[in-house]
ROMAR-10958 format. One record per residue (C-alpha): x, y, z; residue number from 0. Coordinates in steps of 0.25 Angstrom, whole numbers, plus 2048, in hexadecimal, padded with zeros to 3 digits. Layout:
REM residues N
<rec east="X" north="Y" up="Z" resi="NUM"/>
...
//
This chain:
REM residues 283
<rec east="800" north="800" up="800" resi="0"/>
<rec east="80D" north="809" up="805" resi="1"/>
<rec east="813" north="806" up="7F7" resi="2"/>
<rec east="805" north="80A" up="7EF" resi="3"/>
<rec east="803" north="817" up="7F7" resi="4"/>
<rec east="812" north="81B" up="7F4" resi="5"/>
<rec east="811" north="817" up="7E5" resi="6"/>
<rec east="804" north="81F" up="7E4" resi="7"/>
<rec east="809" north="82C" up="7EB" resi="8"/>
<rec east="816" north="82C" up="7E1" resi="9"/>
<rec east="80E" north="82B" up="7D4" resi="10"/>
<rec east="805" north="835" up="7D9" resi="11"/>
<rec east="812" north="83E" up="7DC" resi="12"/>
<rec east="818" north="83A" up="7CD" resi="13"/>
<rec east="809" north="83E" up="7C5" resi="14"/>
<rec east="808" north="84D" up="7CD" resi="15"/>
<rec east="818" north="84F" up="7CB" resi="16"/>
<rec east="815" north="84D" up="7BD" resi="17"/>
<rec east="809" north="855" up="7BD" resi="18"/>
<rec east="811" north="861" up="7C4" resi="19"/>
<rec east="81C" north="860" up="7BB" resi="20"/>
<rec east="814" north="863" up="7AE" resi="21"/>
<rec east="80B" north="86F" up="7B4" resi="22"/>
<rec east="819" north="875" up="7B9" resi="23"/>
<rec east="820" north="871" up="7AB" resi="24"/>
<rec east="814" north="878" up="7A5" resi="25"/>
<rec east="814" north="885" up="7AD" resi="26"/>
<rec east="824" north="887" up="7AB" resi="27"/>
<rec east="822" north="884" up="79C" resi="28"/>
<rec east="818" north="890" up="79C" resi="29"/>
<rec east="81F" north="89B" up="79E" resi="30"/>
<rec east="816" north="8A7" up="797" resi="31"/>
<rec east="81D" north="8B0" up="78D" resi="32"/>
<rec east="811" north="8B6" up="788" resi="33"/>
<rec east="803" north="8B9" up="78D" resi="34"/>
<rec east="7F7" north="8B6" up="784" resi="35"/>
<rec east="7E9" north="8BB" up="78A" resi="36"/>
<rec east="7DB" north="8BD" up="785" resi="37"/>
<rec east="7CE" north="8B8" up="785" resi="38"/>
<rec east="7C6" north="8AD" up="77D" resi="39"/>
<rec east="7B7" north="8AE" up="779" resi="40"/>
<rec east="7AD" north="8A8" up="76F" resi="41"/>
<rec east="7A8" north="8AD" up="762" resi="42"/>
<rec east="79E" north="8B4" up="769" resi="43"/>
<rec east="7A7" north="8BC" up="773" resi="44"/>
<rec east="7A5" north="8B3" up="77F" resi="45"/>
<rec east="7B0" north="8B0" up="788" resi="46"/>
<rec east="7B6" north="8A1" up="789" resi="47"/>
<rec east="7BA" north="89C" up="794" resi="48"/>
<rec east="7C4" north="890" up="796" resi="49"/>
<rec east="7C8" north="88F" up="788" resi="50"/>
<rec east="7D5" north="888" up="787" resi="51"/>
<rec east="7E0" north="88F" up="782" resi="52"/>
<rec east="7ED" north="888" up="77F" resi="53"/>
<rec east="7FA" north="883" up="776" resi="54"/>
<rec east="7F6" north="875" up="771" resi="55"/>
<rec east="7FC" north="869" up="776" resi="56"/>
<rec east="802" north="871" up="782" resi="57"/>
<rec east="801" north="873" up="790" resi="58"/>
<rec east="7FF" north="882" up="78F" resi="59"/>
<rec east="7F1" north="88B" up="78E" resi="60"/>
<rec east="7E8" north="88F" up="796" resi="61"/>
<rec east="7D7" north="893" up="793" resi="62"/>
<rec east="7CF" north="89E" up="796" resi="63"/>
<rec east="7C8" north="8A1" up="7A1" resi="64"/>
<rec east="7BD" north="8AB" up="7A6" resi="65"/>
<rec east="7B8" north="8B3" up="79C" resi="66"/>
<rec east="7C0" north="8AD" up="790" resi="67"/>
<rec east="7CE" north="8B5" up="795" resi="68"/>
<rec east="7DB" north="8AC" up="794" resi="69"/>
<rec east="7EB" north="8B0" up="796" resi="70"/>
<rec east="7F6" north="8A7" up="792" resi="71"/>
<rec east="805" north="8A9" up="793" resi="72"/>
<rec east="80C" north="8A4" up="788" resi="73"/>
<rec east="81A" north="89C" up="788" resi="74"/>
<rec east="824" north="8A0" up="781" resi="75"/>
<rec east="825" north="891" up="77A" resi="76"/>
<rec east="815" north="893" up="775" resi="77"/>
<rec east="815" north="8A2" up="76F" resi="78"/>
<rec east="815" north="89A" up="761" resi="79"/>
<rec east="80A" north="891" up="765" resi="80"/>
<rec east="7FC" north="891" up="761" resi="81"/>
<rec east="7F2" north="895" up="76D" resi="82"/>
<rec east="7E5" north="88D" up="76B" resi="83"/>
<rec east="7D7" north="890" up="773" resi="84"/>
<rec east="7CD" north="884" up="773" resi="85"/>
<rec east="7BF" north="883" up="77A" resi="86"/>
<rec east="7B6" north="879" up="779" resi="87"/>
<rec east="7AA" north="87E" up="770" resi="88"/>
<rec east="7B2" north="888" up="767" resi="89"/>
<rec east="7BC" north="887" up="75D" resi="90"/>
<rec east="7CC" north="887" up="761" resi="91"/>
<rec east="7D4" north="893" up="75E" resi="92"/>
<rec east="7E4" north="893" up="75E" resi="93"/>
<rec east="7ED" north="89F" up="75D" resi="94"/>
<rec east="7FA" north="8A3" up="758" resi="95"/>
<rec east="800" north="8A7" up="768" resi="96"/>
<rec east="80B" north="8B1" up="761" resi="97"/>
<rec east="7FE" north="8B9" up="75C" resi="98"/>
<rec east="7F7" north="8B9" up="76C" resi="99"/>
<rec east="7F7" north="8C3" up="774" resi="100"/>
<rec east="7EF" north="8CA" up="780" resi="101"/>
<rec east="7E1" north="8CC" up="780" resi="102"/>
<rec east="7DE" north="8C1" up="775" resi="103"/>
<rec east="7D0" north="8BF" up="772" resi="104"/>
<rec east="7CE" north="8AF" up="76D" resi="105"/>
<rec east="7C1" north="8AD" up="767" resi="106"/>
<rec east="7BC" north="89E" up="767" resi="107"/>
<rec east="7B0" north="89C" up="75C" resi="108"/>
<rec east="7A7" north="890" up="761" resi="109"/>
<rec east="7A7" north="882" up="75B" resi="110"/>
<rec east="79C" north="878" up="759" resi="111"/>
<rec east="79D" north="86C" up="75F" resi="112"/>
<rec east="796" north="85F" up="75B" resi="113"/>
<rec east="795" north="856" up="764" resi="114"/>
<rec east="78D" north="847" up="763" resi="115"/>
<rec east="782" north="846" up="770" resi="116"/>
<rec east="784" north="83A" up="777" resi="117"/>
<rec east="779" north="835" up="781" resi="118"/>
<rec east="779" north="82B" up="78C" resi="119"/>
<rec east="76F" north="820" up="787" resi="120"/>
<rec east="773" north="814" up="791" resi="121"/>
<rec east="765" north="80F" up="797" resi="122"/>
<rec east="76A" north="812" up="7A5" resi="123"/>
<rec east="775" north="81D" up="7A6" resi="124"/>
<rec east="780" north="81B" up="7B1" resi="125"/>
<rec east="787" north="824" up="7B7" resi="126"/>
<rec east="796" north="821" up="7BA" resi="127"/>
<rec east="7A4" north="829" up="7BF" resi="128"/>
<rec east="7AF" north="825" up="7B5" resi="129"/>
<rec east="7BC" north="82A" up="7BA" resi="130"/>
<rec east="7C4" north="82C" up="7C7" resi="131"/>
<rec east="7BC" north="82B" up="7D1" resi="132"/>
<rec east="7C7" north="828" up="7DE" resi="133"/>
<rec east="7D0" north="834" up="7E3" resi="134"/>
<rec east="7DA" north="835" up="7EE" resi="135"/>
<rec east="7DA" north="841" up="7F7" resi="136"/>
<rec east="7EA" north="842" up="7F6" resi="137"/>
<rec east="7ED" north="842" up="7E6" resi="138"/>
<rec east="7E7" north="84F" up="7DF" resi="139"/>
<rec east="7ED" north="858" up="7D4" resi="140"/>
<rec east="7ED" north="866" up="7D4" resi="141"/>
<rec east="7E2" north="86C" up="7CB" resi="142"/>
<rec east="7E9" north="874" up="7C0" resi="143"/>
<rec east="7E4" north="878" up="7B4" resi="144"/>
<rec east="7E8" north="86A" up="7AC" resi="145"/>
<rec east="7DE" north="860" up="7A6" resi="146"/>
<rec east="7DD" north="854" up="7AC" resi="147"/>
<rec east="7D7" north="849" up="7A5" resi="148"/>
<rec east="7D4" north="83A" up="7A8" resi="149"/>
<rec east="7CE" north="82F" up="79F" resi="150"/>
<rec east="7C0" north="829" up="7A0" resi="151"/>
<rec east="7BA" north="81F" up="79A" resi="152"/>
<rec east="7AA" north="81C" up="79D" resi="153"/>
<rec east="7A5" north="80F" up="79E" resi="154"/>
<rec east="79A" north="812" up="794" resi="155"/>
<rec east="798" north="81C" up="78A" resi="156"/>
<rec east="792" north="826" up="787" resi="157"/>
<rec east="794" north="82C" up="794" resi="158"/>
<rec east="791" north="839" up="798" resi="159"/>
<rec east="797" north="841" up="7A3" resi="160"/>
<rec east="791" north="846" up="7AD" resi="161"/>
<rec east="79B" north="84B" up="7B9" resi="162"/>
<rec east="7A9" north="84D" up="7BC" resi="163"/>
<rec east="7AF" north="849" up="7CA" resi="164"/>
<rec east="7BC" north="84F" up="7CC" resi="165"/>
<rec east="7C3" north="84D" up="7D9" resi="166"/>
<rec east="7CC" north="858" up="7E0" resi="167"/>
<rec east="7D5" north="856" up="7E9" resi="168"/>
<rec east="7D8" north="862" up="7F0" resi="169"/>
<rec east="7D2" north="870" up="7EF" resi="170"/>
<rec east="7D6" north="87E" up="7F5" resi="171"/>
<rec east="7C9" north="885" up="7F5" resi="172"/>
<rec east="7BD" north="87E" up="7F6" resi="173"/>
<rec east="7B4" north="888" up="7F1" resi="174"/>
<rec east="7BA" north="889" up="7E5" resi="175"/>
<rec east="7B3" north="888" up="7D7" resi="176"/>
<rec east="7BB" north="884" up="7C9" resi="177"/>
<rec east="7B9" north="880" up="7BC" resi="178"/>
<rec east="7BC" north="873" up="7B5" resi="179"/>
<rec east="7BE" north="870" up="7A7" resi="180"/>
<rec east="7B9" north="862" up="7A1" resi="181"/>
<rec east="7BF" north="85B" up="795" resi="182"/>
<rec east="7BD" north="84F" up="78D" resi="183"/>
<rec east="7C5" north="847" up="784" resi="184"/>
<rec east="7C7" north="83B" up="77A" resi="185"/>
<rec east="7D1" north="831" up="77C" resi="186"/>
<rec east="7DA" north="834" up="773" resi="187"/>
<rec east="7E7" north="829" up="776" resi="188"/>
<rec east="7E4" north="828" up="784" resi="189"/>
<rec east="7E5" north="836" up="787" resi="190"/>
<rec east="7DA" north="842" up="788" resi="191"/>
<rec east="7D7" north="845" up="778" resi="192"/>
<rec east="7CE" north="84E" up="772" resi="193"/>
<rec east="7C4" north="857" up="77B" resi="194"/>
<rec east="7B7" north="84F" up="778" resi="195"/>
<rec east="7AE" north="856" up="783" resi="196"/>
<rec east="7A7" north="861" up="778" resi="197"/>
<rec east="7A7" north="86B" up="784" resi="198"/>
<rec east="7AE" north="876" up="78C" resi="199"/>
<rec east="7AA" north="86D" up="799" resi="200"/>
<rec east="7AC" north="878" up="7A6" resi="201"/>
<rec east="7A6" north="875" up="7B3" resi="202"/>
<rec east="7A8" north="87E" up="7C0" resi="203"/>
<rec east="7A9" north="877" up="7CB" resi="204"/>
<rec east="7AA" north="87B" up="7DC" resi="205"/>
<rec east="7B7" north="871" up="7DF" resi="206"/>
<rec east="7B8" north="86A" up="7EC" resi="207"/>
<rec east="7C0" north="85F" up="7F2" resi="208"/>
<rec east="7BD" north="852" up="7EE" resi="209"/>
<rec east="7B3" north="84F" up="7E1" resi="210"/>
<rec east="7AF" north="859" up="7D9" resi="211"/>
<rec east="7A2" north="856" up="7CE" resi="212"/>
<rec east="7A3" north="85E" up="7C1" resi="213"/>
<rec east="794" north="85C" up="7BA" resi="214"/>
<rec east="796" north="85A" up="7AC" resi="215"/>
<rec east="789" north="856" up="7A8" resi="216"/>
<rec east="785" north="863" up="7A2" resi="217"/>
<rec east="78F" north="860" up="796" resi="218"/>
<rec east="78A" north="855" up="793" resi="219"/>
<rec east="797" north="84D" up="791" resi="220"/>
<rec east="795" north="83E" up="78A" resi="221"/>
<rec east="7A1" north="836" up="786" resi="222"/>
<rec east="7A1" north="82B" up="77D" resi="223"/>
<rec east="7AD" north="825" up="77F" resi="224"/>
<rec east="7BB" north="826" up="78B" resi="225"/>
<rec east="7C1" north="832" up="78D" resi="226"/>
<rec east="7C8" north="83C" up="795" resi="227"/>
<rec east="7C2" north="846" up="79E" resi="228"/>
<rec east="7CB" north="853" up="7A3" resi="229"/>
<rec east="7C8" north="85D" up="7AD" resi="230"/>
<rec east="7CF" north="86A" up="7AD" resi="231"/>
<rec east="7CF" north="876" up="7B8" resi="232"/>
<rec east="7CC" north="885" up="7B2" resi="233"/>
<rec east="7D1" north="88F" up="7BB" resi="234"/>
<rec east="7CD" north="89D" up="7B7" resi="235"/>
<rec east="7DA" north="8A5" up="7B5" resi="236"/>
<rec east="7D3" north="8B2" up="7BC" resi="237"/>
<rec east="7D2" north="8AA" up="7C9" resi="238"/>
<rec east="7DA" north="8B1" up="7D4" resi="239"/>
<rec east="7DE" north="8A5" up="7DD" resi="240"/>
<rec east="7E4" north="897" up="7D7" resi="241"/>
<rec east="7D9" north="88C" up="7DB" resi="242"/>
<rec east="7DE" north="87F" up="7DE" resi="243"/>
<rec east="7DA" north="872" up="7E0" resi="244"/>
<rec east="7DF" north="862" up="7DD" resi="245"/>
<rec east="7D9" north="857" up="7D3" resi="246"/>
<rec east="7D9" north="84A" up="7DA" resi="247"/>
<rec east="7E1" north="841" up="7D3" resi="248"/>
<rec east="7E3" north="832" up="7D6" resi="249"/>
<rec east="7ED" north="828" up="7D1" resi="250"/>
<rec east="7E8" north="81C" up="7CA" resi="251"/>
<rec east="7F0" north="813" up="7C1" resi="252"/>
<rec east="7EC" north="811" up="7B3" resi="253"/>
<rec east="7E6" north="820" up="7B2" resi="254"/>
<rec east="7EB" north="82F" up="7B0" resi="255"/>
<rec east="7EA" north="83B" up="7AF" resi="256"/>
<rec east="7EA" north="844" up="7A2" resi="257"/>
<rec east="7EE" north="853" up="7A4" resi="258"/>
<rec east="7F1" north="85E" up="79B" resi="259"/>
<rec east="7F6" north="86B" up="7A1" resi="260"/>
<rec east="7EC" north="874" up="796" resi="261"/>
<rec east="7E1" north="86F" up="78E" resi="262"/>
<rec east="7EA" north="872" up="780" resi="263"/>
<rec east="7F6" north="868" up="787" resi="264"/>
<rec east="7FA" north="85C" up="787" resi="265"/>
<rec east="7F2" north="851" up="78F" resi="266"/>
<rec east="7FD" north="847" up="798" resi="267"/>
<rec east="7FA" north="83B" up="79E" resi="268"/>
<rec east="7FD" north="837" up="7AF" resi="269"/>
<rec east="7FB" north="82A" up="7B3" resi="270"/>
<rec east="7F8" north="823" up="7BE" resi="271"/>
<rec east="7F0" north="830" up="7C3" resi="272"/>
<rec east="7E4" north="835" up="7C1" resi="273"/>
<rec east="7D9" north="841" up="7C4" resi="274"/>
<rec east="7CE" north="83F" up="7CD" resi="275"/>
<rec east="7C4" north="841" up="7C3" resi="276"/>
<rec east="7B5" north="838" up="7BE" resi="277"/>
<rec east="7AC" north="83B" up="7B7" resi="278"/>
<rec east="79B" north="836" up="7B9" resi="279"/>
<rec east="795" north="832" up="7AB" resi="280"/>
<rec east="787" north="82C" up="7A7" resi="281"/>
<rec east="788" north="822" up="79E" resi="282"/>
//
């Protein structure tokens, strides 16, 4: 037992090394040189809010926040790139970033999306959690603004979704009110693929300690076949105090964890560990 609890505690050190490792390697890589700003609406002059904003294929962006404003300081190693803006429900926009500057104004034109309704048919629907559904009060990961995403794989199909239960660990203000971002994706060799949810998919949510119940059911999310679900943490930028708080993670051999730093970067694998996270379909 002695030898079980040391072996656990070392793997768990290893994965949140790792993890520390990249989100430092990221912020030193970083370093602005120039400061692009501005602000993203639709075609009708509507602000966006939590559009994604990044270089594709790396772990470097960032997405507007309230009332559609955005700010992103620009590494030297990027000013030849091409800056792209992506929203769910409108077409994608890149830019040349040697031609940005301040005060930008990024117009997004919205895009129809046609997608097939899939209905529950089964003469007696179940309801079932597919996912993690243990968690340990010693092993959490600090929230960042990273996607983490784990694999699922119904027993039946169509399933719809109905509820997300996401287990944190530790909190340092109670009272405190955040929103999540959603995402899912096709398998695409064994690793989150293209975004198959249809759906900017944001839901507010009063944290606490322990498990936490995201009510999806107004989206109207039916899967017809495995796939990954992430959750992301949007932190307004005009917030005046840094909130924090701790995913529940726990370790389990054969799964893992999938995480990107942005949503336009590069989606790694960790094994052997894995978010406290389930899901609640009808199917």
């Amino acid at each position: 037992m002695k030898r079980k609890l040391i072996s656990f505690l070392a793997a768990t050190l290893v994965i949140f090394a790792v993890l520390s490792q990249e989100i430092d390697r990221a912020k030193s890589d970083n370093v602005p040189f120039k400061t692009i700003s501005g602000r993203v609406i639709d075609g009708e002059g509507r602000a966006l809010e939590y559009v994604n904003i990044g270089i594709q294929s790396k772990d470097f962006g960032t997405m507007s926040f309230r009332n559609g404003f955005f700010e992103l300081g620009i590494p030297y190693r990027h000013l030849t790139d091409t800056l792209t803006f992506s929203h769910l429900g409108f077409e994608t926009v890149k830019l040349s970033i040697a031609d940005m500057g301040n005060n930008e104004t990024i117009v997004l034109f919205s895009e129809t999306y046609s997608l097939n309704e899939v209905t529950i048919t089964a003469a007696r629907p179940t309801r079932r959690r597919i996912g993690i559904s243990m968690h340990s009060p010693f092993v959490g990961a600090t929230a960042k603004h990273n996607e983490w995403a784990i694999f699922m794989r119904p027993r039946r199909f169509p399933a719809k979704v109905e509820k997300m239960n996401l287990y944190i660990n530790w909190i340092d203000n109670k009272d405190d009110s955040v929103h999540f971002r959603i995402n899912f994706y096709a398998v695409t060799d064994s690793m989150p693929g293209n975004i198959i949810s249809g759906q900017n998919i944001v839901v507010r949510h009063l944290i606490q300690k322990g498990w936490n119940e995201l009510d999806l059911r107004h989206f109207n999310i039916v899967m017809t076949d495995e796939f990954f679900v992430s959750v992301q943490w949007l932190n307004d930028l005009d917030q005046k105090s840094e909130r924090s708080f701790h995913y529940g993670v726990v370790m389990i051999r054969p799964r893992s964890m999938y995480i990107r730093n942005t949503s336009f970067g590069v989606w790694k694998k960790y094994p052997g560990g894995v978010i406290t996270m389930n899901l609640q379909v009808l199917h």
